[in-house]
DOPADO-982701 format. One line per 4 residues: number of its first residue (from 1); for each residue x, y, z of C-alpha. Coordinates in nm, 4 decimals, decimal comma. Each point is the difference from the previous one (the first is absolute). Example, Ala and Ser with C-alpha at 12.3 -4.5 7.8 and 13.67 -1.06 7.14 Angstrom:
1	1,2300:-0,4500:0,7800 ~ 0,1370:0,3440:-0,0660
END
This chain:
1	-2,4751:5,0339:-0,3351 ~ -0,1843:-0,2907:0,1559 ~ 0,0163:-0,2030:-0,3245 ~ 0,3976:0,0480:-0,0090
5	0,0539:-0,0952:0,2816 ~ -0,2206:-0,3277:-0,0340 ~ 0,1623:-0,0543:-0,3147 ~ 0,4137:0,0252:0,2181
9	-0,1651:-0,2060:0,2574 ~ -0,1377:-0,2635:-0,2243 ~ 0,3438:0,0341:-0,1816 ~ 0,1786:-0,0796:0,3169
13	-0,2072:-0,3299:0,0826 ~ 0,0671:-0,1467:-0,2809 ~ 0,3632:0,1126:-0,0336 ~ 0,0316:-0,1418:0,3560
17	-0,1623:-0,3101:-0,1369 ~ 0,2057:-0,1241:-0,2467 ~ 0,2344:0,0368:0,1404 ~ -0,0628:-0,1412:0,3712
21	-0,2911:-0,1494:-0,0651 ~ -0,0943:-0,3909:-0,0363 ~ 0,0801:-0,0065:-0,3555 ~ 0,2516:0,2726:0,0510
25	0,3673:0,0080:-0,1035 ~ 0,1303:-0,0878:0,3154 ~ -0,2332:-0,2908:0,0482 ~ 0,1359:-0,1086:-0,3602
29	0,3635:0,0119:0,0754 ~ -0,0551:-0,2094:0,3282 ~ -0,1801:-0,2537:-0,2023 ~ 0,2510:-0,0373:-0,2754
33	0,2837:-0,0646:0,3003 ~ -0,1791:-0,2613:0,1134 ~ -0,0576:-0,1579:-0,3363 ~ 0,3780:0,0267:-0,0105
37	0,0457:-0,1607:0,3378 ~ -0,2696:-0,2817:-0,0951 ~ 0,2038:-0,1044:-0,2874 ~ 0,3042:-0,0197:0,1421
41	-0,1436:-0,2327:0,2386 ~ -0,1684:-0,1665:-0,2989 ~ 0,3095:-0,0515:-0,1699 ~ 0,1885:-0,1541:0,3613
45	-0,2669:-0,2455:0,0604 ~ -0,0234:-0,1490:-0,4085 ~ 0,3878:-0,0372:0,0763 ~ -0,0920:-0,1931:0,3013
49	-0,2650:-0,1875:-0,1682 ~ 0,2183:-0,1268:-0,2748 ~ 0,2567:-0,1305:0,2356 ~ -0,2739:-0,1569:0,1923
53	-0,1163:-0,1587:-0,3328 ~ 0,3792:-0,0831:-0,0968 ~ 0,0530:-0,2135:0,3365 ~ -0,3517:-0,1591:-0,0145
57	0,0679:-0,1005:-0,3326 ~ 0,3592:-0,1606:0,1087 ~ -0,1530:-0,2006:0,2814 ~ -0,3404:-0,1325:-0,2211
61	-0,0051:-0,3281:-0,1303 ~ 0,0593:0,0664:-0,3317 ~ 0,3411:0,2009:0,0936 ~ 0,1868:-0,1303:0,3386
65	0,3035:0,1864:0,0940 ~ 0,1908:-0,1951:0,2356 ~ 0,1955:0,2868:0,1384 ~ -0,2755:0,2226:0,0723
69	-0,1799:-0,3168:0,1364 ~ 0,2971:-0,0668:0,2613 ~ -0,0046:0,3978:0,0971 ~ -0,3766:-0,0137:0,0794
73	0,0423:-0,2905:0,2042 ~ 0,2634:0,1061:0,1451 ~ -0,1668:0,3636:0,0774 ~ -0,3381:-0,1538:0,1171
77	0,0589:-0,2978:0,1638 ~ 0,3225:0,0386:0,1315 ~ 0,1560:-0,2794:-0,1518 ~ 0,3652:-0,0849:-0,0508
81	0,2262:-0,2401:-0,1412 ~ 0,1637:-0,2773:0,2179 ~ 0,3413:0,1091:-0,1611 ~ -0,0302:0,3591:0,1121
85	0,0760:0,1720:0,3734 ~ -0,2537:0,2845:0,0880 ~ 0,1041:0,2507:0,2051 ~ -0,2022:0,2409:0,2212
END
């Protein structure tokens, strides 16, 4: 009798354990949402990396786009053109 009920109580640990436990199921789903989650996130910030790249590029010295040159300028510094009214 002792030795069954060693063997159900052994039975239950590791029941419990897999399926609680640190390597458990539950454990395993909350690690494959945050995989999802991390790649999502992965995926947002190579987007903004390549448009980062794309407007370094267009303002380097091999490439110079004027109009994205004026809107920095503009953005930055403030600047306007003596031609134009700015209203606040």
């Amino acid at each position: 009798m002792l030795y069954f009920l060693g063997l159900i109580a052994a039975g239950t640990y590791f029941t419990f354990a897999a399926v609680q436990g640190d390597y458990g199921l539950f454990h395993r789903v909350r690690i494959e949402a945050e995989a999802r989650t991390l790649e999502k996130e992965r995926a947002r910030l190579a987007s903004e990396i390549a448009t980062l790249e794309n407007k370094t590029h267009r303002i380097s010295d091999d490439y110079l786009d004027l109009d994205l040159l004026d809107q920095q300028a503009r953005d930055v510094l403030g600047m306007v053109r003596a031609d134009e009214i700015v209203l606040r």
